[in-house]
VEXDREN-2710 file (C-alpha; in Angstrom, 1 decimal):
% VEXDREN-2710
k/r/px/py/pz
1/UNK/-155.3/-99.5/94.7
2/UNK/-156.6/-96.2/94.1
3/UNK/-154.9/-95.4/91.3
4/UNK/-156.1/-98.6/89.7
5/UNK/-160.0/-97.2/90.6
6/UNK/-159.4/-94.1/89.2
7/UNK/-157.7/-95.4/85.8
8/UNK/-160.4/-98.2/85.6
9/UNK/-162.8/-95.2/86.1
10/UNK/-161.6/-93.1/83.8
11/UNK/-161.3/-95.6/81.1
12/UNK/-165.1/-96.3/81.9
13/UNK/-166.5/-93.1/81.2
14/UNK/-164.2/-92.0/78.5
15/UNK/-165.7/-95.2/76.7
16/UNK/-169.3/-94.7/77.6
17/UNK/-168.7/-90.4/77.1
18/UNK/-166.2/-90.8/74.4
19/UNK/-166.8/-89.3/70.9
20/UNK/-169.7/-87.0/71.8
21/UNK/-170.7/-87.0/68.1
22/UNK/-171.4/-90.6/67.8
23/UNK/-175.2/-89.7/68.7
24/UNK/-176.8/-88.5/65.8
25/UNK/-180.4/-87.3/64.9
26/UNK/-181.5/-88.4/61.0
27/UNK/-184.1/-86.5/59.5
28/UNK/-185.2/-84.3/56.3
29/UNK/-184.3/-81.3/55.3
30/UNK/-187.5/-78.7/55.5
31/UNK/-187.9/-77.3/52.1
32/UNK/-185.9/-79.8/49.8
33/UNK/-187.2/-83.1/51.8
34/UNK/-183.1/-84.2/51.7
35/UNK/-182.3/-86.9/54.3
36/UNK/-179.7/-85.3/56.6
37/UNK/-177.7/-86.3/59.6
38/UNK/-177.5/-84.1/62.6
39/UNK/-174.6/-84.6/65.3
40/UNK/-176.2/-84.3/68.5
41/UNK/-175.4/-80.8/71.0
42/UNK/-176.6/-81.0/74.2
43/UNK/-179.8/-78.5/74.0
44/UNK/-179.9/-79.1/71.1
45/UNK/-183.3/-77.7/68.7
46/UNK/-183.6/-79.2/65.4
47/UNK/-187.2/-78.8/63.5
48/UNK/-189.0/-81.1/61.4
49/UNK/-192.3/-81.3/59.6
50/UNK/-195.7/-82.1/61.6
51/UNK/-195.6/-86.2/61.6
52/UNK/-192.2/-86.1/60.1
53/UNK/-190.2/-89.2/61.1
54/UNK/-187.1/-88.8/62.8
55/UNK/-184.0/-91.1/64.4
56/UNK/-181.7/-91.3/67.0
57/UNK/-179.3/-93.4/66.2
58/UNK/-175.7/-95.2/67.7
59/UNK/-177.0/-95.0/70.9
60/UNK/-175.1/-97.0/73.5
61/UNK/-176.5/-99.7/75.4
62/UNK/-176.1/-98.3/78.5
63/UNK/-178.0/-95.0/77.6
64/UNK/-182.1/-95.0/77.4
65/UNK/-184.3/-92.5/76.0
66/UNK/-187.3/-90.4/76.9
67/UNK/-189.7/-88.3/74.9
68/UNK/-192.2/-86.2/76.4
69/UNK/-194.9/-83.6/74.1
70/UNK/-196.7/-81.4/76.8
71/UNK/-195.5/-82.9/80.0
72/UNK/-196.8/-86.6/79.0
73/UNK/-194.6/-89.4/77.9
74/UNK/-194.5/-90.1/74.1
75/UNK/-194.3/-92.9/71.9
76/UNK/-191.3/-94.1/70.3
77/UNK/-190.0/-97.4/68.5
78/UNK/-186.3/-98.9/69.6
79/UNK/-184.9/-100.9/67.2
80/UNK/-181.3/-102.2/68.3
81/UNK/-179.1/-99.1/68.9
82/UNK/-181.6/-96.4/67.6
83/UNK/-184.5/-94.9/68.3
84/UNK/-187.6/-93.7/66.2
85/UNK/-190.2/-91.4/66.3
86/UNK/-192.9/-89.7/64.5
87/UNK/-193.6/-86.2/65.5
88/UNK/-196.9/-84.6/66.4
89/UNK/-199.1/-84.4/63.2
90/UNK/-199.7/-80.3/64.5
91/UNK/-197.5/-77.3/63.7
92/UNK/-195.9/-75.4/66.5
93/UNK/-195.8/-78.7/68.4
94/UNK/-192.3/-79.3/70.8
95/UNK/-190.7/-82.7/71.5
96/UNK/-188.4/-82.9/74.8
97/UNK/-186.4/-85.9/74.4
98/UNK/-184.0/-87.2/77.1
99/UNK/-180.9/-89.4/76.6
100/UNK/-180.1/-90.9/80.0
101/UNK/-177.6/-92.8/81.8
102/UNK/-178.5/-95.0/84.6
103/UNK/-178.1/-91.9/87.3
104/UNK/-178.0/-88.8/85.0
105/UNK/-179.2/-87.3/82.1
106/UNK/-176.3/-87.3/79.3
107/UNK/-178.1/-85.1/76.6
108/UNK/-181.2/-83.3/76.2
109/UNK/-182.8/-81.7/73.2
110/UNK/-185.9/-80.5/71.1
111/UNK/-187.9/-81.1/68.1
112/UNK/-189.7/-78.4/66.8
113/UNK/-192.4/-78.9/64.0
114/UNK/-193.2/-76.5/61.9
115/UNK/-195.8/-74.8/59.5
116/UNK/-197.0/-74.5/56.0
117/UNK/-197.9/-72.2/53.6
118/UNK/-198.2/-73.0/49.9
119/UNK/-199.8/-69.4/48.9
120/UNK/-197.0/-66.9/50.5
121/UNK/-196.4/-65.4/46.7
122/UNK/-198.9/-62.6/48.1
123/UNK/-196.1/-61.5/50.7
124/UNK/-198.1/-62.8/53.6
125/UNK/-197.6/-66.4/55.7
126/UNK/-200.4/-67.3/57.3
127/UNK/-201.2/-69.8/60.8
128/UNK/-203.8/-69.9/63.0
129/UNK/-205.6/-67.5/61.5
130/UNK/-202.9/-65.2/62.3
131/UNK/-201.4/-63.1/59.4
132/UNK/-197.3/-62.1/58.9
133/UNK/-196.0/-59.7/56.3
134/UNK/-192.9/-60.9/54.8
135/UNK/-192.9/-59.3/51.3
136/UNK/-193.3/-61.2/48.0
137/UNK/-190.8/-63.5/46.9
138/UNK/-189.1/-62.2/43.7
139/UNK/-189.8/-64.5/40.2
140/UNK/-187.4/-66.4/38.3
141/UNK/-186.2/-64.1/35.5
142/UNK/-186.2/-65.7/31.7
143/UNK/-182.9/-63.8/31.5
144/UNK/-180.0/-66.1/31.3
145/UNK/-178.1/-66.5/34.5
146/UNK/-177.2/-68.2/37.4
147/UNK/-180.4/-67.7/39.2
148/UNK/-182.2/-68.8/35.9
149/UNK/-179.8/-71.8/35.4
150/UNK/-180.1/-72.9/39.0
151/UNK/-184.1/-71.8/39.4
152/UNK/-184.6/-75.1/41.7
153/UNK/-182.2/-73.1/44.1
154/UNK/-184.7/-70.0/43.7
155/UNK/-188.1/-71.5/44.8
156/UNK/-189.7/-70.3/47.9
157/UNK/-189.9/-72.2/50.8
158/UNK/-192.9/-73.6/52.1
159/UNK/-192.4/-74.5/55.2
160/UNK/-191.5/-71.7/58.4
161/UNK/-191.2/-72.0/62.3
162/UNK/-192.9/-69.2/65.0
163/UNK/-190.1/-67.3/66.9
164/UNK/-189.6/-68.6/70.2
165/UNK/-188.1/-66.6/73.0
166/UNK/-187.2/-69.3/75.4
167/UNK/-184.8/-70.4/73.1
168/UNK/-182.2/-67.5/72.4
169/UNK/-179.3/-69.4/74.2
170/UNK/-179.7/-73.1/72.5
171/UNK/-178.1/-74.3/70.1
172/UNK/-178.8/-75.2/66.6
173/UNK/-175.5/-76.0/65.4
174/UNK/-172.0/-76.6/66.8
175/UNK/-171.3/-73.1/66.2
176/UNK/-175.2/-71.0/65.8
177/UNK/-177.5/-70.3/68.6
178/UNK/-180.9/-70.2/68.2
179/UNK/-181.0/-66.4/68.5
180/UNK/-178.7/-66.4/65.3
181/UNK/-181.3/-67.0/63.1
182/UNK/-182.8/-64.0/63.3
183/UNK/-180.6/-61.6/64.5
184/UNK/-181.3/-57.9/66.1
185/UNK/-179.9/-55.3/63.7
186/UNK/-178.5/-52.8/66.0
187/UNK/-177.2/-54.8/69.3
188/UNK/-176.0/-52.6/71.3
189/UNK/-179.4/-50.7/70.9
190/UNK/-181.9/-52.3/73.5
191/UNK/-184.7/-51.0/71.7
192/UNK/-183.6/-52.5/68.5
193/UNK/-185.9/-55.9/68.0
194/UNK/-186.1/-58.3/65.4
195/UNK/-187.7/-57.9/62.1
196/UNK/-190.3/-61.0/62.3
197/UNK/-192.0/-63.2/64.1
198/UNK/-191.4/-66.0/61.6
199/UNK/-188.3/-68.0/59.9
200/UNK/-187.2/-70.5/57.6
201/UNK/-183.6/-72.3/57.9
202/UNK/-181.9/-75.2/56.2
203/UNK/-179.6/-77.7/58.0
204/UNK/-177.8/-77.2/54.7
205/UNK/-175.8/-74.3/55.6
206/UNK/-175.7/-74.8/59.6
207/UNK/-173.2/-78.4/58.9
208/UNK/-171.7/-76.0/56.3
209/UNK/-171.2/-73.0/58.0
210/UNK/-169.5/-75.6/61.0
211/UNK/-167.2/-77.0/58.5
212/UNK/-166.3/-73.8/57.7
213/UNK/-165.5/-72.4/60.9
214/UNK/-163.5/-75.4/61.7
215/UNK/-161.4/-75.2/58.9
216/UNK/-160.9/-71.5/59.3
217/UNK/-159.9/-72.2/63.1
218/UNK/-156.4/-73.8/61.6
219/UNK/-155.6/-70.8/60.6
220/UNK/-156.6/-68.7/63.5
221/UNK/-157.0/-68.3/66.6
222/UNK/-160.9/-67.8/67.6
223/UNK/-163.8/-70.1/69.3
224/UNK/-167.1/-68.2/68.8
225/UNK/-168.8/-66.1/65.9
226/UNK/-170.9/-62.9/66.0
227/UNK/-173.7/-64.0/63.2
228/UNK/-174.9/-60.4/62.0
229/UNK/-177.6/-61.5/59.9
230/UNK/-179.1/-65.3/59.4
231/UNK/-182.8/-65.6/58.1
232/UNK/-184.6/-62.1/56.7
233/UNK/-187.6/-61.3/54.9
234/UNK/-188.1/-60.3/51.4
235/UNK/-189.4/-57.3/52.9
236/UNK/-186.9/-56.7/55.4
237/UNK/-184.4/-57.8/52.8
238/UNK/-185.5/-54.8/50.3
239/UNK/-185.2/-52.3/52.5
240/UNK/-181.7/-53.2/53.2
241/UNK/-181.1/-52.4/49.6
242/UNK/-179.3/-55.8/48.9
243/UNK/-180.1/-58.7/46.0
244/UNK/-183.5/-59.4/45.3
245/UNK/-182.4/-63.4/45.6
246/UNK/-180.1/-62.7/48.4
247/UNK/-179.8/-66.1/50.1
248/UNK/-180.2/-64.7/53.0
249/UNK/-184.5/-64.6/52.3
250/UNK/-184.2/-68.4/51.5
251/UNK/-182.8/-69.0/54.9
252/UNK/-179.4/-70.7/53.5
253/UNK/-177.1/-67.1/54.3
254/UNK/-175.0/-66.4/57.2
255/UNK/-173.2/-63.0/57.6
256/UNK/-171.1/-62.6/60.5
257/UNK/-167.6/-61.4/61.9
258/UNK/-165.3/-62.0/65.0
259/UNK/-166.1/-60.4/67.7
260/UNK/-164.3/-62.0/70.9
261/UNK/-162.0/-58.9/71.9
262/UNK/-162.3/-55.2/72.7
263/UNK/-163.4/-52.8/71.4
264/UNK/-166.4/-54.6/70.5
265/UNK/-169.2/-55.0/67.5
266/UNK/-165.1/-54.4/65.4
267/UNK/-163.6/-57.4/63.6
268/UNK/-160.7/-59.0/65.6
269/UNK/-157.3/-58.4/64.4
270/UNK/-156.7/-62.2/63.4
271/UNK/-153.9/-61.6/61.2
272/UNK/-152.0/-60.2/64.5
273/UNK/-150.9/-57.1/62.4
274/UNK/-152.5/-54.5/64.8
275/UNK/-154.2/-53.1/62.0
276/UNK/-158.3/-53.4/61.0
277/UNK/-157.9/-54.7/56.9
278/UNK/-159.8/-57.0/55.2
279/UNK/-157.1/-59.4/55.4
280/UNK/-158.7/-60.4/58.8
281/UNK/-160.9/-62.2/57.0
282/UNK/-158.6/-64.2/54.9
283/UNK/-158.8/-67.4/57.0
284/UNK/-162.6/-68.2/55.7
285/UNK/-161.6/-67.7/52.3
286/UNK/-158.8/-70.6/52.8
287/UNK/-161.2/-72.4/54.1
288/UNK/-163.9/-71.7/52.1
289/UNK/-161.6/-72.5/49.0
290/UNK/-160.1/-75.5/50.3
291/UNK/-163.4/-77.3/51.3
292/UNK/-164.9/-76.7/47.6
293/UNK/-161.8/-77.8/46.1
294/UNK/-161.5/-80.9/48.0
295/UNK/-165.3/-81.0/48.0
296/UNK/-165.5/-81.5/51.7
297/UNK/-168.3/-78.7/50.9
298/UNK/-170.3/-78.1/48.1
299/UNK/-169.8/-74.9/46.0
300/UNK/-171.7/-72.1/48.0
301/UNK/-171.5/-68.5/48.2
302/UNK/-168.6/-65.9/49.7
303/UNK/-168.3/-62.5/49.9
304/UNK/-165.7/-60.3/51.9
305/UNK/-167.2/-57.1/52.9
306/UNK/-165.3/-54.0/54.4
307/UNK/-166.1/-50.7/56.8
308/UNK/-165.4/-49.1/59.3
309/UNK/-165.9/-51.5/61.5
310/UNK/-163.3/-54.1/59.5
311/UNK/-164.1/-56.6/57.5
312/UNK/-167.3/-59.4/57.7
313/UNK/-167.8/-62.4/56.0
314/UNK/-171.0/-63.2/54.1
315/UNK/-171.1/-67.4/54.0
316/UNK/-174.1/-69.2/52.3
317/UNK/-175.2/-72.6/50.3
318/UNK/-177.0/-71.9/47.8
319/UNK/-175.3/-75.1/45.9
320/UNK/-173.6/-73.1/43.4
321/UNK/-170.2/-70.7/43.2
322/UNK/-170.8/-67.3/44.0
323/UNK/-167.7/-64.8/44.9
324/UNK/-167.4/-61.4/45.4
325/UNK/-165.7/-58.8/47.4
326/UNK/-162.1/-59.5/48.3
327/UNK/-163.0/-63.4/47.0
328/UNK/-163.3/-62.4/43.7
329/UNK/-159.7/-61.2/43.7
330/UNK/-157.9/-64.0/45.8
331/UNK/-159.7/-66.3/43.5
332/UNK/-160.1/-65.3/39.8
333/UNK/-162.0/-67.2/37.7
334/UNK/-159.0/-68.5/35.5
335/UNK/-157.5/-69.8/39.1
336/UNK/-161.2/-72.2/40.0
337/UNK/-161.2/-75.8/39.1
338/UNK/-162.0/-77.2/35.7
339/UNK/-165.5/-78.6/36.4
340/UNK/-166.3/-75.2/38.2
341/UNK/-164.9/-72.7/35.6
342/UNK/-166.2/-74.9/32.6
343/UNK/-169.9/-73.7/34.5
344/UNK/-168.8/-70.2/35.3
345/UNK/-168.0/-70.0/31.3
346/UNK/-171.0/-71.7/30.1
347/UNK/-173.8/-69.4/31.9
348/UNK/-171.5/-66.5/30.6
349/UNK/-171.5/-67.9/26.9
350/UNK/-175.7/-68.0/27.5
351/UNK/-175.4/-64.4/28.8
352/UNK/-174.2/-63.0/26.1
353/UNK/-176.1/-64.6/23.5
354/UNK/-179.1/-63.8/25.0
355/UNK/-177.7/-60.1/25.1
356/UNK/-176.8/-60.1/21.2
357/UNK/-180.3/-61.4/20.2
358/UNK/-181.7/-58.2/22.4
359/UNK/-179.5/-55.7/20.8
360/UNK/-180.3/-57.2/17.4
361/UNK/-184.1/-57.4/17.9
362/UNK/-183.7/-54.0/18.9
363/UNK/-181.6/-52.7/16.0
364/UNK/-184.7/-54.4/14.1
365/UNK/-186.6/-52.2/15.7
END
């Protein structure tokens, strides 16, 4: 009899519990205004614009929600198995929703709105009445090229989020924490602190950067990441030395390694050779290659970097193909897929006309 209770149980909550990502939150993309669809985390933060609409949605019947903005209860509208709400019409502003079951609560998370600034081409962001230096964002060159082809890509977002301490340890994506997104340079240094106050972020890269990690985990053995770098400013960005139109300033970059074993802040040796090469990093080029190719992902941006330290992997969406580093080399441009090469070969072809119309107008000269 009481192995019939417990089966009966069991079979209970693995229906009710079952599929954890069958709760999903819909809403739009920061920047580009795309409609995406979040799977639900428990602690989850997402952020959304100031009276933004968002949706819970395939919410069991047995589960009911609560919203609260400042310890009061706020509105919401059910409709069959989803919920949906309108956030605060202010900037800063924090929704605590709460999916319960009859005697617990099954999921918790929170909606953060954020802020805009249209006139940040100065190199400042601006909210209540409050000033942050971020450096200019660089102009589209005329030059021919793949930021000049893709210049949509290149514009500067608009809208940004204050830096919020309480939040370090939730998470924003299956595999990123909140304290990802803007990451402290030197960690082992308690001193070291972040570079800014404020941030941008796409869910763009966060359901890529999962996809990728998942894939990668088939051909290694891992669970976490160390992110080393997420969201930076122009100006913090420049003084790294790196691209002007790094991806990293339009909040769609992830750089990051391995870091579960000893010694630590040194890529893991996942190729089990016992040696530090940057063929540690080979299972997120698989990955990366075989979610373009199948176009489980869209065509982003990889590089393989090497030091001391071993190898790290630089990951980002930017919604075009992008390889360098050790990429480059596992996968040459004669070895990409038709539709991709036929692009790679076109922006060249505008390259160098544009270069021989130069050198002739300066010949005129």
């Amino acid at each position: 009899m009481v192995l019939k209770f417990l089966i009966l149980y069991s079979f209970l909550f693995a229906s009710l519990f079952s599929n954890e990502s069958a709760i999903k939150v819909v809403l739009n993309e920061l920047n580009n205004n795309k409609l995406t669809v979040i799977k639900l985390i428990n602690k989850h933060v997402l952020f959304i614009k100031p009276k933004g609409i968002f949706k819970i949605t395939n919410l069991n019947k047995k589960f009911t929600v609560s919203i609260f903005y400042n310890n009061n209860s706020y509105p919401f509208k059910n409709n069959k198995n989803d919920v949906i709400v309108t956030a605060p019409n202010l900037s800063n502003a924090e929704l605590q929703i709460y999916i319960n079951t009859e005697n617990s609560i099954y999921r918790s998370f929170s909606i953060i709105t954020a802020f805009e600034d249209k006139n940040i081409h100065d190199g400042f962001v601006r909210f209540n009445k409050n000033k942050y230096v971020i450096g200019p964002y660089p102009k589209i060159p005329s030059k021919p090229g793949k930021v000049n082809y893709f210049k949509k890509e290149y514009t500067p977002p608009k809208w940004f989020l204050l830096w919020n301490t309480s939040l370090l340890n939730r998470p924003i994506s299956k595999y990123l924490k909140y304290k990802d997104l803007v990451t402290v340079p030197k960690p082992l240094d308690k001193t070291s602190k972040r570079p800014t106050k404020i941030f941008t972020c796409c869910y763009k890269i966060m359901k890529e950067f999962d996809n990728l990690i998942d894939t990668s985990r088939e051909n290694a053995n891992f669970r976490t990441v160390r992110v080393l770098s997420f969201y930076r400013t122009p100006l913090y960005n420049k003084s790294l030395g790196t691209s002007a139109f790094s991806r990293h300033i339009y909040g769609d970059a992830i750089d990051f390694f391995i870091d579960e074993n000893k010694p630590f802040m040194i890529m893991d040796d996942l190729n089990g050779d016992n040696k530090k090469t940057v063929s540690d990093a080979k299972p997120f080029f698989l990955a990366y290659k075989k979610l373009i190719t199948d176009k489980s992902n869209p065509p982003g941006g990889m590089g393989i970097y090497f030091s001391k330290k071993g190898a790290s992997i630089h990951y980002d969406s930017r919604g075009h193909l992008a390889r360098w580093g050790a990429v480059d080399k596992w996968w040459p441009i004669k070895a990409l897929p038709k539709d991709l090469k036929d692009l790679e070969d076109k922006i060249k072809l505008l390259q160098d006309k544009y270069n021989k119309l130069h050198q002739k107008k300066k010949k005129q000269k």
